[in-house]
LUMGUKE-381943 format. One record per residue (C-alpha): residue in three letters; x, y, z. Coordinates in steps of 0.05 Angstrom, whole numbers. Example, Ala and Ser with C-alpha at 12.3 -4.5 7.8 and 13.67 -1.06 7.14 Angstrom:
BEGIN
aa_px_py_pz
ala_246_-90_156
ser_273_-21_143
This chain:
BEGIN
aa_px_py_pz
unk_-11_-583_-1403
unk_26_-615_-1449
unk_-23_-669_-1485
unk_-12_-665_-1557
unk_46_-703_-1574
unk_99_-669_-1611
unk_121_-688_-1686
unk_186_-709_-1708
unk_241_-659_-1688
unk_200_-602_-1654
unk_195_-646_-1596
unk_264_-633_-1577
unk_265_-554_-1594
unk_200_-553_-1539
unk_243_-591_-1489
unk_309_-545_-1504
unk_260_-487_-1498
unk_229_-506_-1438
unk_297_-513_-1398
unk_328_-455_-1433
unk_267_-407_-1406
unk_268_-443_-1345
unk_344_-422_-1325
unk_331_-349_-1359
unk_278_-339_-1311
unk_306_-365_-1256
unk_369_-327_-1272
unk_328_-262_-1278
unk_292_-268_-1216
unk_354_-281_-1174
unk_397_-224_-1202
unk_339_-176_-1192
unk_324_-198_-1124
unk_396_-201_-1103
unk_415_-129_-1124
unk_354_-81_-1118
unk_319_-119_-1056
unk_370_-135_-1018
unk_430_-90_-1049
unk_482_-144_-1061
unk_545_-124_-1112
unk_541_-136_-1184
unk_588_-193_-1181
unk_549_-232_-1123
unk_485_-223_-1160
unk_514_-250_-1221
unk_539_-315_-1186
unk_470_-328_-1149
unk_435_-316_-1214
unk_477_-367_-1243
unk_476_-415_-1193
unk_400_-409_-1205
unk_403_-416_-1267
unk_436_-472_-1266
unk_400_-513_-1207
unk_329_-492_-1252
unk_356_-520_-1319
unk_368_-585_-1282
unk_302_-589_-1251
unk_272_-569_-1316
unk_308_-623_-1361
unk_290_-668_-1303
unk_219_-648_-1307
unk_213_-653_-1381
unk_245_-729_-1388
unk_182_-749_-1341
């Protein structure tokens, strides 16, 4: 996926992308699936989408230092 080597500084903007879309994502999916499937409040949505969020960001940054 990733086989061209990146040059100089854009290397580090791909990485900071990658986790950023990662968490947004992650963050998205939760919150939608928390309050339209399974009817949760706003402010237990918000806390499972950022608990995603912020458990997919780690994995990501994890993923991208390999």
């Amino acid at each position: 996926m990733r086989d061209l080597p990146a040059i100089g500084g854009n290397e580090a903007v791909n990485k900071w992308g990658f986790v950023v879309m990662h968490a947004a994502v992650a963050a998205a999916f939760m919150f939608l699936l928390q309050r339209f499937v399974m009817n949760a409040t706003q402010e237990s949505s918000l806390l499972w989408a950022l608990t995603f969020a912020v458990c997919a960001a780690g994995l990501a940054y994890k993923q991208s230092n390999r």
